[in-house]
C-alpha positions as CSV (number, residue, x, y, z in Angstrom):
1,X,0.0,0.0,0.0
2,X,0.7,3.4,-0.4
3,X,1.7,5.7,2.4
4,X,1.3,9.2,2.2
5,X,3.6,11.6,4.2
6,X,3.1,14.3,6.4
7,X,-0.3,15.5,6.3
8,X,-1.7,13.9,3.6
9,X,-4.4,11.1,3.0
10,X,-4.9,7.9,0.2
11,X,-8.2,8.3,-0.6
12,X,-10.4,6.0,-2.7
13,X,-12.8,7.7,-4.5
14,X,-16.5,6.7,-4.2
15,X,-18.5,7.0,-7.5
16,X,-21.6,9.0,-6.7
17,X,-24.7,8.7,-8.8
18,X,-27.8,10.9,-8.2
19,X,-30.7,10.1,-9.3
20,X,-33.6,13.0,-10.7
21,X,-37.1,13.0,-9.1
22,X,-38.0,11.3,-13.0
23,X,-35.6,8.6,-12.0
24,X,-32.8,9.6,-14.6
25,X,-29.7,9.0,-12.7
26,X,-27.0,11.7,-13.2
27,X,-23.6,9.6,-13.2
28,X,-20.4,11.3,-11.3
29,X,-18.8,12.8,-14.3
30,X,-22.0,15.0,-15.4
31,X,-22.2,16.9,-11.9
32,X,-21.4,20.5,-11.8
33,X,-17.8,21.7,-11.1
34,X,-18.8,23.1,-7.5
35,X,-20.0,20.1,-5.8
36,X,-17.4,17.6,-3.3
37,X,-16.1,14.7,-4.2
38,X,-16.8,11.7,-1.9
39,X,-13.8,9.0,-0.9
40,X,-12.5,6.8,1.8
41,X,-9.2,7.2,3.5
42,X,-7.3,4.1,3.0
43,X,-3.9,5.3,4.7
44,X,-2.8,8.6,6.5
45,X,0.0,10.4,6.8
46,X,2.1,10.4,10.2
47,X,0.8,14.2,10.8
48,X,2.6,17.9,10.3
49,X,5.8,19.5,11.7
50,X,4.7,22.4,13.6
51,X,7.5,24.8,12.6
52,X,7.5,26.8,15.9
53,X,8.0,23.9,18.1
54,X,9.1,20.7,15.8
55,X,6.5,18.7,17.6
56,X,4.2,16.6,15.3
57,X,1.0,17.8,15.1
58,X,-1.7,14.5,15.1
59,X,-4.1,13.6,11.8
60,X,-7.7,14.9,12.7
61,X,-8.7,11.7,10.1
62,X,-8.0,8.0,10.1
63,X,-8.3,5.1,8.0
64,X,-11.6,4.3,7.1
65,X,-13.2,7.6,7.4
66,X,-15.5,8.9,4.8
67,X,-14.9,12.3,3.6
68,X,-16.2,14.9,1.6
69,X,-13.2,17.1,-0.5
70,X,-12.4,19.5,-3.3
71,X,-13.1,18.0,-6.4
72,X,-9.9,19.8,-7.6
73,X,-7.5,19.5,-4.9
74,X,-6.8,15.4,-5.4
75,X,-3.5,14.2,-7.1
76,X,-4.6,10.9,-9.1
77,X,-2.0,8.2,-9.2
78,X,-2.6,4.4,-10.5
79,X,-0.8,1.7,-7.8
80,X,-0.9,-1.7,-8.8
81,X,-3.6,-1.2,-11.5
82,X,-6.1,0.7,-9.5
83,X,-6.5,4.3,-9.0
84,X,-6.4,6.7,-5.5
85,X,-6.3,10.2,-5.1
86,X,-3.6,12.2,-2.6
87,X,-4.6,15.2,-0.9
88,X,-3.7,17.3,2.2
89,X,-5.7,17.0,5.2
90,X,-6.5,21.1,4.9
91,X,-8.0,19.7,1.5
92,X,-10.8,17.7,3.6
93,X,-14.2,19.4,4.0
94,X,-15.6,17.5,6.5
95,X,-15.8,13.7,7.6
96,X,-18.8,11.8,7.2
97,X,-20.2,10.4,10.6
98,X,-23.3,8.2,10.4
């Protein structure tokens, strides 16, 4: 497996299909520009380096958490034929909790 450094998170991306009151179901790749991406954290980072102190400063996510983040902000990469994104953990919107 991948594993990310710093502050940063392996995400797989979730494909998300929405469906119109009609019942025509909008796949991923028509949605508007605007809207978050969905993904699960498959591996995190060890945390930052807070420069005033040198400590290490904790991950707010973990493995296994569902997250909402900038469609834009992901760096794809292919690992052993299947796909992730990378992103910083200031790149997360928020973490799904259900």
């Amino acid at each position: 497996m991948l594993r990310p450094i710093g502050a940063r998170v392996v995400v797989e991306k979730q494909a998300r299909q929405e469906k119109t009151d009609s019942g025509i179901i909008i796949p991923d790749t028509a949605r508007e520009g605007g809207l978050p991406d969905i993904g699960t954290i498959v591996a995190c980072g060890k945390g930052s380096v807070s420069h005033m102190t040198g400590e290490r400063i904790p991950m707010e996510v973990s493995v296994d958490d569902t997250i909402y983040y900038g469609r834009f902000q992901a760096q794809e990469l292919e690992y052993k034929g299947k796909k992730y994104l990378i992103l910083g953990e200031q790149d997360i919107i928020a973490v799904i909790e259900e």
